[in-house]
C-alpha positions as a Markdown table, in Angstrom:
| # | Residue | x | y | z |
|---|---|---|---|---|
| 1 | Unk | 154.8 | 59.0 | 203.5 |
| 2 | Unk | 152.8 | 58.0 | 200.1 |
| 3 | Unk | 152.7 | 60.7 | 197.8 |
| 4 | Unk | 149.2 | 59.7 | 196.9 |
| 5 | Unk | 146.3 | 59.8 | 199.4 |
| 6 | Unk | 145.5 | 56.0 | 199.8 |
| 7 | Unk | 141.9 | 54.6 | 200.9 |
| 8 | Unk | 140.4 | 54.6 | 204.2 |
| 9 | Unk | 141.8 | 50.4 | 204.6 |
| 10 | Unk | 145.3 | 51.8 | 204.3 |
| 11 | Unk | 146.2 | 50.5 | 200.9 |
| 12 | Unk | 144.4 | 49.2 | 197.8 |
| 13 | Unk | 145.1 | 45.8 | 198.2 |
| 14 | Unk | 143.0 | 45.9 | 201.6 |
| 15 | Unk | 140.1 | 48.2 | 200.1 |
| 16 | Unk | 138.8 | 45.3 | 198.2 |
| 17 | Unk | 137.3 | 42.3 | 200.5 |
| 18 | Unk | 138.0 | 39.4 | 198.2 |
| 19 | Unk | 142.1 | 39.9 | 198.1 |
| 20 | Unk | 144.1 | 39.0 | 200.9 |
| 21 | Unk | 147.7 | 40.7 | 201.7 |
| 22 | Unk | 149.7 | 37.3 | 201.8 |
| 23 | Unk | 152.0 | 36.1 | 199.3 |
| 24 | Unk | 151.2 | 34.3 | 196.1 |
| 25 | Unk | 151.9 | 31.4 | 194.0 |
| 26 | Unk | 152.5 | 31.4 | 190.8 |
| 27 | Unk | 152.2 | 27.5 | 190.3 |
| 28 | Unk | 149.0 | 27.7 | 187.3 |
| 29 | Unk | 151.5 | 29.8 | 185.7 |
| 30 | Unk | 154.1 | 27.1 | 184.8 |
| 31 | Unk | 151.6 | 24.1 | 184.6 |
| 32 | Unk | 150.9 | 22.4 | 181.1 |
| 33 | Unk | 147.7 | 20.8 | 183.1 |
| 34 | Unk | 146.2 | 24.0 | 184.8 |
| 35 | Unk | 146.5 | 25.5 | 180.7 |
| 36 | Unk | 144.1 | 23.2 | 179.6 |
| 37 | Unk | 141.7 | 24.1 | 182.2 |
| 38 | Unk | 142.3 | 27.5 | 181.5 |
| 39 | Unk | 141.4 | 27.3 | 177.9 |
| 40 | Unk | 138.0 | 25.7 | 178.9 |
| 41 | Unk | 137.1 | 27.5 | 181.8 |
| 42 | Unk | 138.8 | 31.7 | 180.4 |
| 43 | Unk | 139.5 | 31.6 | 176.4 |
| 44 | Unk | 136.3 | 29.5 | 175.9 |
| 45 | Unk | 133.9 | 31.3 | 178.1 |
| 46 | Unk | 134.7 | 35.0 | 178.2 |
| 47 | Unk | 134.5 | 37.7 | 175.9 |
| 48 | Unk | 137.8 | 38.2 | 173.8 |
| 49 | Unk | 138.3 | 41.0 | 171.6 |
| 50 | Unk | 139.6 | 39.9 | 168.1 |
| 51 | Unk | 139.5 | 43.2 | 166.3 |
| 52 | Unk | 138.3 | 46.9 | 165.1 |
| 53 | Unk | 135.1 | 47.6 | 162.8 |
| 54 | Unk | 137.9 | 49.7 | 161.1 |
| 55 | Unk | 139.6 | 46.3 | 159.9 |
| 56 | Unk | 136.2 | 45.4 | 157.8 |
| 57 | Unk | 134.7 | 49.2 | 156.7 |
| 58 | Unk | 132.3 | 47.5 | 153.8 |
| 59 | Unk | 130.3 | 44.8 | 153.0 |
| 60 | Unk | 132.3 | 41.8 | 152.3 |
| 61 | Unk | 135.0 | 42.7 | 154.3 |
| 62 | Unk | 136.7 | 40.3 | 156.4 |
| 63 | Unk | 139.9 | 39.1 | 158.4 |
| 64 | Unk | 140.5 | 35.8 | 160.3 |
| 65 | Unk | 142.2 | 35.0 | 163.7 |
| 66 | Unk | 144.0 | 32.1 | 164.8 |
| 67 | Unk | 143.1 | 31.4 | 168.5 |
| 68 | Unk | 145.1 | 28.9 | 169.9 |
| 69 | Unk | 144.1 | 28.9 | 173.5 |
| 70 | Unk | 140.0 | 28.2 | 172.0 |
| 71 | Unk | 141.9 | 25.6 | 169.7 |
| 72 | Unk | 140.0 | 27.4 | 166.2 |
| 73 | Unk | 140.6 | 29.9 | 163.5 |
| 74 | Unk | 137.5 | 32.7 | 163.0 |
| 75 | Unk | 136.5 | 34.1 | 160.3 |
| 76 | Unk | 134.9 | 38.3 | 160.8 |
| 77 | Unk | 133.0 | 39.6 | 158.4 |
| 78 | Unk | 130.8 | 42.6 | 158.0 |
| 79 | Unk | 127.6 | 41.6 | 156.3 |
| 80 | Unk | 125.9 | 45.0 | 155.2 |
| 81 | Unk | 125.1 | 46.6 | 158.8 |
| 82 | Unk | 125.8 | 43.2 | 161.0 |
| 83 | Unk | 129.7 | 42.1 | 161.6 |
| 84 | Unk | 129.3 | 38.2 | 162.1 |
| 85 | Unk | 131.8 | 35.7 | 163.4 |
| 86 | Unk | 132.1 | 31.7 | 162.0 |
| 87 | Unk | 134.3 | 29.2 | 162.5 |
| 88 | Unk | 136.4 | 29.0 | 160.1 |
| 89 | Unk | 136.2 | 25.3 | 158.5 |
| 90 | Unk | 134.2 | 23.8 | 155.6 |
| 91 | Unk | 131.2 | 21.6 | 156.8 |
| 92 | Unk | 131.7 | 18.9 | 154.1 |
| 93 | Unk | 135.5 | 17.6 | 155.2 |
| 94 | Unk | 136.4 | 20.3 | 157.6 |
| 95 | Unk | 139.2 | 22.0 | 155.2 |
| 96 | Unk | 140.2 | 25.3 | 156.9 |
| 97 | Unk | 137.3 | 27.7 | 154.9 |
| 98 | Unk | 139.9 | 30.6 | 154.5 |
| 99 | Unk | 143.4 | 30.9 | 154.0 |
| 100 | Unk | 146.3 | 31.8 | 151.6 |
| 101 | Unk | 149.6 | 30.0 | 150.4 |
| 102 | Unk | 149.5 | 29.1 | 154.4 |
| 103 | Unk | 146.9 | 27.4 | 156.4 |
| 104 | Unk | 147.9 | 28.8 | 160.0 |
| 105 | Unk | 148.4 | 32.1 | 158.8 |
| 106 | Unk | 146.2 | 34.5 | 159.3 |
| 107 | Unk | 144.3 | 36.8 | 156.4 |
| 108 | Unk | 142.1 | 39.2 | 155.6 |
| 109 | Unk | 140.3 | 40.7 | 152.4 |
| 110 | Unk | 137.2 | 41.5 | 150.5 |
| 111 | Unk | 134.9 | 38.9 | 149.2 |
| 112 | Unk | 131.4 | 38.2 | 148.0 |
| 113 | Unk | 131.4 | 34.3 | 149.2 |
| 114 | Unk | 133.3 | 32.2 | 150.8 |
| 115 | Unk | 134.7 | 29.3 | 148.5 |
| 116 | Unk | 136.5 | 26.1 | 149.8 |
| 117 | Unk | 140.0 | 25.3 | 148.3 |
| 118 | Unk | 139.2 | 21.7 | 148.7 |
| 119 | Unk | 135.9 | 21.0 | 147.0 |
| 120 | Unk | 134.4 | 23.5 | 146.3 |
| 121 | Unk | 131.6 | 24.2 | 148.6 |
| 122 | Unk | 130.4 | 27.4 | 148.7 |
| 123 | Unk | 129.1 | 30.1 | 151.4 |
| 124 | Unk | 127.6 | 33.4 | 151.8 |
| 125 | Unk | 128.6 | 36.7 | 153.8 |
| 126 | Unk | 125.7 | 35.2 | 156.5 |
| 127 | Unk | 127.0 | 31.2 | 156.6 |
| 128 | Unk | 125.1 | 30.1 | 154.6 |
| 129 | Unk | 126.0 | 27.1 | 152.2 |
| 130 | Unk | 124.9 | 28.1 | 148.6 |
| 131 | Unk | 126.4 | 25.4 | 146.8 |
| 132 | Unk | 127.9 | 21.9 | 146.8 |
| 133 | Unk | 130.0 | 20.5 | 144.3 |
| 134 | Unk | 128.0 | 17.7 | 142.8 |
| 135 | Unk | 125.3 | 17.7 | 145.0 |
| 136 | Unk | 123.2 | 15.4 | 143.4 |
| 137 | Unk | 125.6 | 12.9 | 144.5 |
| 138 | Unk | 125.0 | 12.9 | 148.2 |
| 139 | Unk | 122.0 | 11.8 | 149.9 |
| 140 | Unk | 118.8 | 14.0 | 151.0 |
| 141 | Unk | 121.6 | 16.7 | 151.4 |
| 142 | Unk | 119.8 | 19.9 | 152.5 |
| 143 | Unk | 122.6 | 22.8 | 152.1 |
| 144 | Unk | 120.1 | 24.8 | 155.2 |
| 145 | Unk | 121.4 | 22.0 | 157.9 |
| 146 | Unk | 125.4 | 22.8 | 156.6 |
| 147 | Unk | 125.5 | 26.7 | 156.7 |
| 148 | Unk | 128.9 | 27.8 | 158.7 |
| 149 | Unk | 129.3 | 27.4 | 162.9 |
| 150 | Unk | 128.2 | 30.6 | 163.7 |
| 151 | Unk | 130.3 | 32.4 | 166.7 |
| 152 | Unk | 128.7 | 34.7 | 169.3 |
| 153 | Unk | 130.2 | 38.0 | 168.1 |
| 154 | Unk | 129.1 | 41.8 | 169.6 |
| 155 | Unk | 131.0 | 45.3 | 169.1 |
| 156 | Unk | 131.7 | 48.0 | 172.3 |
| 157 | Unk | 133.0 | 51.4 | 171.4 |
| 158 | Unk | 134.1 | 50.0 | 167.9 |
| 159 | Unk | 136.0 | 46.6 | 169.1 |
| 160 | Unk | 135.2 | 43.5 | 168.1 |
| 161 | Unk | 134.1 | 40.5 | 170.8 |
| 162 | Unk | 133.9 | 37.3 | 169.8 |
| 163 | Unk | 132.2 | 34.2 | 172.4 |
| 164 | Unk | 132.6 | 30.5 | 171.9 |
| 165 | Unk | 130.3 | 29.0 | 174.9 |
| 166 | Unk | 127.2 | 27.6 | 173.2 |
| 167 | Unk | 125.3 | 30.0 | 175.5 |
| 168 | Unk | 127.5 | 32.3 | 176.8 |
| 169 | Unk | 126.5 | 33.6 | 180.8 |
| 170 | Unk | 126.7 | 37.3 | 180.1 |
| 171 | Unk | 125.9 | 39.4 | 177.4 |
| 172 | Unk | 129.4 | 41.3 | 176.5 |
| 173 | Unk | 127.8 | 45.0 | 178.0 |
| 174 | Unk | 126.9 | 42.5 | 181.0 |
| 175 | Unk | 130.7 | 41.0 | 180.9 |
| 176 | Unk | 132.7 | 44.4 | 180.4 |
| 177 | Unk | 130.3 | 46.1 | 183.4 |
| 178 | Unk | 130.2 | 50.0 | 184.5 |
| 179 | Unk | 134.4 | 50.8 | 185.0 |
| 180 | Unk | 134.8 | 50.1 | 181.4 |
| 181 | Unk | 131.6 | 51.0 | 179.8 |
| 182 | Unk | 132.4 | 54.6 | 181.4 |
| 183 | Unk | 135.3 | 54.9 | 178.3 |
| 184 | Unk | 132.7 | 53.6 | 175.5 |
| 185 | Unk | 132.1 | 57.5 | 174.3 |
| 186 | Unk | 136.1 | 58.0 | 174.0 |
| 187 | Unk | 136.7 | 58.6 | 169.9 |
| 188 | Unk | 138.3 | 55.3 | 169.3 |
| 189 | Unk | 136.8 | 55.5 | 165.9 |
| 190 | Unk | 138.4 | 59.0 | 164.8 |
| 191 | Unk | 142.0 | 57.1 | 165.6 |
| 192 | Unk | 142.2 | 55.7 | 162.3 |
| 193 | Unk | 146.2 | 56.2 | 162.0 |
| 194 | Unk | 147.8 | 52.9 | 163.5 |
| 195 | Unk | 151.1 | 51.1 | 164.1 |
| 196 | Unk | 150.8 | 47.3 | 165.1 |
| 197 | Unk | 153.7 | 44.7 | 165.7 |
| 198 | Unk | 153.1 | 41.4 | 166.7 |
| 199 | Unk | 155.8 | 39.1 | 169.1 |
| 200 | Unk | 156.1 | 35.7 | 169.9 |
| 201 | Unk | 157.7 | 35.0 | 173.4 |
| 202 | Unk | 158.2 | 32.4 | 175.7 |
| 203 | Unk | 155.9 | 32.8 | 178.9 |
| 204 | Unk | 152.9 | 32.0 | 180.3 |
| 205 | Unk | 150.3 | 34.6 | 179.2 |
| 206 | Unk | 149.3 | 35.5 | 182.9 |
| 207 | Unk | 152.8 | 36.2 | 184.0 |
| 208 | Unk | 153.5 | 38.4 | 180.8 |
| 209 | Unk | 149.8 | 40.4 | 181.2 |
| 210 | Unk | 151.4 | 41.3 | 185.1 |
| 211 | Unk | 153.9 | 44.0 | 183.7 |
| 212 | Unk | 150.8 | 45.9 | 181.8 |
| 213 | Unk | 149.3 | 45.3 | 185.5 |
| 214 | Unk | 151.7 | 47.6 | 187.2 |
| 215 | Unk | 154.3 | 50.4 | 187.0 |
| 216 | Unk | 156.4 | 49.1 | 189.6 |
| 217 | Unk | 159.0 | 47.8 | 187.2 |
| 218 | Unk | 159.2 | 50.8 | 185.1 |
| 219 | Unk | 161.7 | 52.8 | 186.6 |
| 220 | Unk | 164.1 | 49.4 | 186.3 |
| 221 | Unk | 162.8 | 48.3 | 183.4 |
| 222 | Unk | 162.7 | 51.6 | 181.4 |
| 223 | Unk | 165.5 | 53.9 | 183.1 |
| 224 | Unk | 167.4 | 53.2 | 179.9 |
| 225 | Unk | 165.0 | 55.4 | 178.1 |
| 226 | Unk | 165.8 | 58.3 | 180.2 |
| 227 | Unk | 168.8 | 60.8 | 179.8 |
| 228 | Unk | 171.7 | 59.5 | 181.6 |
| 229 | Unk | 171.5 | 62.1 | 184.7 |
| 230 | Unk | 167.9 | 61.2 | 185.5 |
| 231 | Unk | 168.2 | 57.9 | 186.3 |
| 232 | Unk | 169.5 | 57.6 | 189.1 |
| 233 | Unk | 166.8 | 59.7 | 191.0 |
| 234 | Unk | 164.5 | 57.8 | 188.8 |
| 235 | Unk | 165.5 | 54.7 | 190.2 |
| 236 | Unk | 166.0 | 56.5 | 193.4 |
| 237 | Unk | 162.3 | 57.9 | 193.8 |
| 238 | Unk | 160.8 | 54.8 | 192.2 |
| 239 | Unk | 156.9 | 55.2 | 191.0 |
| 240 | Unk | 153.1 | 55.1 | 192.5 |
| 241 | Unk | 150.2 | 55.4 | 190.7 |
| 242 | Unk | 147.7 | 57.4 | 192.1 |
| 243 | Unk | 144.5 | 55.1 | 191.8 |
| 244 | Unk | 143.6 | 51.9 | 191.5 |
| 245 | Unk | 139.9 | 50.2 | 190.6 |
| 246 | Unk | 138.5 | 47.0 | 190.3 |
| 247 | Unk | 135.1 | 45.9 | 188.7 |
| 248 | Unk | 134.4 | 42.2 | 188.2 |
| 249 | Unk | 137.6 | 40.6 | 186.2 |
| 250 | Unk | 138.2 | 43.4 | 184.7 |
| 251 | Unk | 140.7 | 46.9 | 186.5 |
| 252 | Unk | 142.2 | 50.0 | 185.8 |
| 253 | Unk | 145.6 | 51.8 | 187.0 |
| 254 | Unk | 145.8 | 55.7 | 186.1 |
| 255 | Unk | 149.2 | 57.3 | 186.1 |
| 256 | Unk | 149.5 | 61.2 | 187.2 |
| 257 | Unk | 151.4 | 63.5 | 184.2 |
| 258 | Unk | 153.1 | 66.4 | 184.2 |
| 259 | Unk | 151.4 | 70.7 | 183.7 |
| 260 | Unk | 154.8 | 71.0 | 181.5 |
| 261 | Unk | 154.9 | 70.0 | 177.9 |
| 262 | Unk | 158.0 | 68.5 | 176.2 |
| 263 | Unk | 159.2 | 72.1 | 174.8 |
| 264 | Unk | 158.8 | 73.5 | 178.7 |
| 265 | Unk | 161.3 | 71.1 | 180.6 |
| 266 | Unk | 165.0 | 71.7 | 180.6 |
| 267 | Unk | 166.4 | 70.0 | 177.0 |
| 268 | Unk | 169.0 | 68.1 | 180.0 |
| 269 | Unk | 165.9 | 66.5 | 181.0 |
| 270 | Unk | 164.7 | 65.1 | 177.4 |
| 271 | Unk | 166.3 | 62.9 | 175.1 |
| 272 | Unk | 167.9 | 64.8 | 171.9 |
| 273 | Unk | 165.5 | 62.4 | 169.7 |
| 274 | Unk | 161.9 | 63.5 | 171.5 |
| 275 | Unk | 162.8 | 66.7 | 170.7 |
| 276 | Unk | 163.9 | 66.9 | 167.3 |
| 277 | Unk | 160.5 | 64.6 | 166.7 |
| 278 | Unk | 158.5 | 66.4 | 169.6 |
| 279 | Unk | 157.6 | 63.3 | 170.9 |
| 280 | Unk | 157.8 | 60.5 | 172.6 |
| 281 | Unk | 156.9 | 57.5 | 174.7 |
| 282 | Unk | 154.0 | 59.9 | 176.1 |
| 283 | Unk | 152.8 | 60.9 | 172.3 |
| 284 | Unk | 153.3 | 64.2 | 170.5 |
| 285 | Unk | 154.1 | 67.1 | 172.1 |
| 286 | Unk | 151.6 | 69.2 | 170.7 |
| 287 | Unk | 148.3 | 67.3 | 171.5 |
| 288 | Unk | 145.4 | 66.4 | 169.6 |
| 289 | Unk | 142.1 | 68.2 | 170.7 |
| 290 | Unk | 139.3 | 65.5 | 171.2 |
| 291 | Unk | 137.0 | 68.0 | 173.3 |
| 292 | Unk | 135.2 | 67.0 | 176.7 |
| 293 | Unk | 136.3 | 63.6 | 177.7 |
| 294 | Unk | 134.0 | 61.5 | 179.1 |
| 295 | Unk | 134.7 | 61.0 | 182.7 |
| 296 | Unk | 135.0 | 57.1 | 183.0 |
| 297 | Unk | 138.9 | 57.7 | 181.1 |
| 298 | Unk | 139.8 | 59.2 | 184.3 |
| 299 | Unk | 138.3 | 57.4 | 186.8 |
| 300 | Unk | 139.8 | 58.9 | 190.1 |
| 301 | Unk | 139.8 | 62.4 | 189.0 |
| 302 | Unk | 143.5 | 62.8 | 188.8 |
| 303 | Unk | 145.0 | 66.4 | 188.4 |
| 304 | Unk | 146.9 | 66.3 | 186.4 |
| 305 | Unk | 146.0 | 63.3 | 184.3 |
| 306 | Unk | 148.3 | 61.1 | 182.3 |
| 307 | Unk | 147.6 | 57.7 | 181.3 |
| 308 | Unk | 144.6 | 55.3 | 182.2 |
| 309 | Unk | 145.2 | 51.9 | 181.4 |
| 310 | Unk | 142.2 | 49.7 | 181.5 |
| 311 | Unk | 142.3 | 45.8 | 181.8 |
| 312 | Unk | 139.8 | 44.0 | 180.3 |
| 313 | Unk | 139.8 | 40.2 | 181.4 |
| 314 | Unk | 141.2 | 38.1 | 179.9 |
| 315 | Unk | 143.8 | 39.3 | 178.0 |
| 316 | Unk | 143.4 | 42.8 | 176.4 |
| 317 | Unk | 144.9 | 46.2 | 177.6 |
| 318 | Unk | 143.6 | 49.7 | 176.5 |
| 319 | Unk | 146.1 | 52.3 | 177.5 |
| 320 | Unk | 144.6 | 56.2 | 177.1 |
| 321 | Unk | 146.9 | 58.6 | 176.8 |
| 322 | Unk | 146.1 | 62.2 | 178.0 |
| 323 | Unk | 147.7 | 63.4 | 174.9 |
| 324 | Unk | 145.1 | 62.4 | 172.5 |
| 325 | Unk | 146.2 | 59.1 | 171.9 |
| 326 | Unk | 145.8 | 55.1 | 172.8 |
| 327 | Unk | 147.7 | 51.9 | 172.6 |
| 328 | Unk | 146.4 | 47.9 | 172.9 |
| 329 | Unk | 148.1 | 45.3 | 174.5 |
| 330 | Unk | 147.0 | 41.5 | 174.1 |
| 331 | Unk | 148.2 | 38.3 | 174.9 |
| 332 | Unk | 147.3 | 35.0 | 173.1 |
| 333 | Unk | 148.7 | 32.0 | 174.4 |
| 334 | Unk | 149.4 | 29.1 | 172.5 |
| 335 | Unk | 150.6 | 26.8 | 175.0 |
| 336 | Unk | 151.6 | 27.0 | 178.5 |
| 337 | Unk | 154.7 | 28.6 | 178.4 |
| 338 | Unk | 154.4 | 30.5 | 175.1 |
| 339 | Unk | 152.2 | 33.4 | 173.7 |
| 340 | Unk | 151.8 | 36.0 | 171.0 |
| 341 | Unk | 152.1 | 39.5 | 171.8 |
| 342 | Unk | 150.1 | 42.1 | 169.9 |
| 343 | Unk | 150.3 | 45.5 | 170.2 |
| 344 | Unk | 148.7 | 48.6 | 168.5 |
| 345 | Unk | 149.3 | 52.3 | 168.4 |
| 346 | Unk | 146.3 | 54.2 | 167.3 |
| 347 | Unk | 145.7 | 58.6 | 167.2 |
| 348 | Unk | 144.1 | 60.8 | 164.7 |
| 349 | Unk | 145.2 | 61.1 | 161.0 |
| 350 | Unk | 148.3 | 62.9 | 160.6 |
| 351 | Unk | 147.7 | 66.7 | 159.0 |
| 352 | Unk | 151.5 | 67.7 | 158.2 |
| 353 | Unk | 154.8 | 65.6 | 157.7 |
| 354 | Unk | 155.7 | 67.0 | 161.4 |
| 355 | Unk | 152.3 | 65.2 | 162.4 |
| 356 | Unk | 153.8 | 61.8 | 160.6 |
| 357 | Unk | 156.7 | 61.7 | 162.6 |
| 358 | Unk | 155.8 | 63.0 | 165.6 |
| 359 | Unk | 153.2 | 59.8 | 165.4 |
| 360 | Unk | 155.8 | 57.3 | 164.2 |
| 361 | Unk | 158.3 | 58.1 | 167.4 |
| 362 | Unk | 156.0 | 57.8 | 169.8 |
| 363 | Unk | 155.1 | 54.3 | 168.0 |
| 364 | Unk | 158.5 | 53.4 | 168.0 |
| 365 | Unk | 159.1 | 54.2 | 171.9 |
| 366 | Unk | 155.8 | 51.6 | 172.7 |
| 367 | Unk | 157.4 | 49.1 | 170.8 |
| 368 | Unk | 160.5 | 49.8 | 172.2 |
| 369 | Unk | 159.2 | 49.7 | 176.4 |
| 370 | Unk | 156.9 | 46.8 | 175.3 |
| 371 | Unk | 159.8 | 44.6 | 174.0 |
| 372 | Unk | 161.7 | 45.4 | 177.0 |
| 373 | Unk | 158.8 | 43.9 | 179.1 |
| 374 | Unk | 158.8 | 41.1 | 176.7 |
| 375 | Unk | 162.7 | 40.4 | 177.5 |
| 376 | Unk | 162.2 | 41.1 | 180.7 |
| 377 | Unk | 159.3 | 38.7 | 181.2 |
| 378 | Unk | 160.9 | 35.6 | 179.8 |
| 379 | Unk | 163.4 | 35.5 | 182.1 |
| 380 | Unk | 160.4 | 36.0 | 185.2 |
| 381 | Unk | 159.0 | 32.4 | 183.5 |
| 382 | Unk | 162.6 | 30.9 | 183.3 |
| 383 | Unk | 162.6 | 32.0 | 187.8 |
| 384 | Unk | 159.1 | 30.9 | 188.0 |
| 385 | Unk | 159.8 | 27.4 | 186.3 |
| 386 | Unk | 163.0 | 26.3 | 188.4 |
| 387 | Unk | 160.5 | 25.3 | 191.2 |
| 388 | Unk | 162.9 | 26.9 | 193.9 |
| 389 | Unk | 160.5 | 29.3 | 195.0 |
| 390 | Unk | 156.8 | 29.0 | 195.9 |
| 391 | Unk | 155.5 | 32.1 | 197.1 |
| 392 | Unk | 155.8 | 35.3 | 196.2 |
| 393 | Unk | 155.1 | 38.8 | 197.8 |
| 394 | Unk | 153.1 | 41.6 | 196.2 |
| 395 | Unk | 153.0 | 45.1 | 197.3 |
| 396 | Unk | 149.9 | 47.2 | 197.0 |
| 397 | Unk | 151.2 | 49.0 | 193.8 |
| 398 | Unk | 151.0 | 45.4 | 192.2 |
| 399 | Unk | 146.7 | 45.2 | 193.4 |
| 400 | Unk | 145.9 | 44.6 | 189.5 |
| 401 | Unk | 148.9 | 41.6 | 189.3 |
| 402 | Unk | 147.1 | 40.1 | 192.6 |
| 403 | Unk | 143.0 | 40.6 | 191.3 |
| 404 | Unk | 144.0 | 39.4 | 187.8 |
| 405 | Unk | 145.8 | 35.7 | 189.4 |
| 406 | Unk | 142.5 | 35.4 | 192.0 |
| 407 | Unk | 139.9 | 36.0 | 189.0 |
| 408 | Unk | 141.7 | 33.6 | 186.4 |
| 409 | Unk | 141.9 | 31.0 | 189.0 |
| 410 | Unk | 138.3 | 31.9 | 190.2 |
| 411 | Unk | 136.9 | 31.1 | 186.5 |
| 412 | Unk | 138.6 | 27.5 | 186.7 |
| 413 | Unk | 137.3 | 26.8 | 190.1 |
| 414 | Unk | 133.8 | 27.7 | 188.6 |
| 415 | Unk | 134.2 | 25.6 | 186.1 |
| 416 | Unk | 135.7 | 22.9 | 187.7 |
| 417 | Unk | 132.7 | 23.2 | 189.9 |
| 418 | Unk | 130.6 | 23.1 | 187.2 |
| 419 | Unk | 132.1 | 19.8 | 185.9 |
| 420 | Unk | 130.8 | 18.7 | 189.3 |
């Protein structure tokens, strides 16, 4: 018998009338052809998240992002109250705008114009050109028609979306949709301490997102992490999460926790490191207060309440801890096979040394479970790409893994459609 209640259908994957129970194929995963339709129809269509308002506090501010899978480098900057978006490239000979010793690296700073390393041309915080080098010498130039390729860019709870249709179809409120403006009042903007890393690994983007989709794995995955006499009942007992929702593209898995803190459970049961830090993979022991939560962070009223992780399509992850504390996933591709993982570790400002490291270890044990996913998920693309195998069965704990495949092929159809 579940240990969850499950919905009136008999299982999640049932409760929503667009998936089906059968198996799937993972064939636009390991297809160089289906990529390039995916960068059209997904990475140049949807709203992407490319940031924090945190990353540009003042006028002048900026940072710039290298997006493969839209084939362009950005430039964000905050402009007094506005935070605008360009495309980062000089209109005169298309020289990269902004960059270092390094032209595909990616930057950041403070500056009062933009000025290109090639010939000069100059722009302001808005786009606009304010100077050419000799401009005398060109012919009825007017600097208003060369001001920078603006790109649609809007904020939600503090993150940055950028949009690269020429019109795009939904405004981003429209795009995100209720499930995930129900977390938009969570404090992400008091969580000014973070811890980022960033990966390079060699799968397709979809099949790397589908371990953020699901806990399945993570008593095989992560039993490692666990003293040595827990594991095998880990493995044993295996995992399910006790809801599941869908809303558009976009879903959300929340995990049950536990009424005993760290300092509560038998030390057998907890690693010798958690508890000369007093944390852990699940955050500090002793947990920030953030008050009254709004109720969108636990969408299925689970009691008691340990992690929500929220999806946003395409390729971003918010993970809310019930500790006072949140991670990011996201996963830029830059070719069919290959991607860059980013991941963040945001909570409050530390207040004592204690604080500092309690913060740092739990930092450490995301980057830790993510890189085992990473590993983990290389060797899924190496099975996927031998061809031997062309269907593959999901279970109703892997719902997200199955919505996510149906959506991202749903926007290429659309498109495709479109093309038409």
């Amino acid at each position: 018998m579940p240990r969850y209640p499950k919905p009136a259908e008999g299982s999640w994957t049932q409760h929503y009338a667009h998936l089906d129970i059968e198996p799937i194929s993972f064939e636009d995963s390991v297809s160089p052809e289906w990529y390039k339709l995916e960068k059209e129809a997904i990475f140049k269509r949807a709203w992407l998240k490319v940031g924090r308002v945190e990353e540009i506090p003042r006028t002048g501010s900026y940072f710039t992002k290298e997006i493969a899978a839209a084939d362009t480098s950005i430039i964000v900057v905050r402009d007094g109250e506005d935070v605008r978006a360009f495309h980062n490239i000089c209109r005169h000979r298309g020289n990269k705008l902004v960059w270092n010793d390094f032209p595909r690296e990616e930057t950041s700073g403070t500056a009062r114009q933009f000025v290109c390393k090639y010939h000069g041309w100059r722009y302001g915080l808005d786009g606009a050109c304010t100077f050419a080098q000799q401009e005398g010498e060109f012919f009825d130039l007017d600097k208003a028609d060369y001001g920078l390729v603006p790109v649609h860019c809007d904020t939600f709870a503090g993150f940055i979306f950028v949009n690269f249709a020429p019109e795009p179809s939904q405004s981003l409120r429209e795009f995100l949709g209720p499930m995930l403006l129900g977390i938009e009042d969570y404090p992400f903007g008091e969580m000014t301490d973070r811890y980022s890393f960033k990966v390079e690994c060699r799968s397709n983007w979809k099949v790397f997102a589908d371990a953020f989709l699901e806990f399945y794995h993570a008593p095989v995955v992560h039993v490692g992490q666990h003293p040595v006499h827990l594991r095998a009942m880990i493995n044993q007992n295996g995992y399910e999460a006790p809801h599941y929702q869908l809303d558009g593209p976009h879903g959300v898995v929340t995990t049950a926790g536990s009424l005993h803190r760290g300092w509560e459970m038998p030390p057998e049961n907890v690693k010798p490191a958690d508890i000369a830090t007093r944390s852990g993979l699940f955050g500090p022991w002793d947990h920030s207060d953030l008050g009254e939560l709004p109720p969108g962070i636990n969408p299925g009223k689970i009691h008691p309440w340990g992690l929500s992780s929220f999806q946003f399509f395409p390729n971003f992850a918010v993970l809310i801890w019930e500790s006072g504390w949140y991670n990011t996933h996201q996963f830029w591709p830059t070719s069919h096979n290959t991607l860059l993982f980013e991941g963040n570790v945001y909570s409050l400002p530390a207040k004592s040394a204690s604080d500092r490291v309690g913060r740092e270890m739990a930092a450490v044990s995301f980057k830790e479970y993510s890189l085992q996913d990473a590993n983990t998920l290389e060797a899924t693309q190496l099975g996927i790409e031998a061809g031997v195998i062309d269907q593959w069965p999901l279970n109703d704990q892997e719902v997200l893994v199955r919505h996510f495949h149906h959506g991202a092929k749903e926007w290429v159809r659309n498109y495709q459609r479109e093309k038409v």
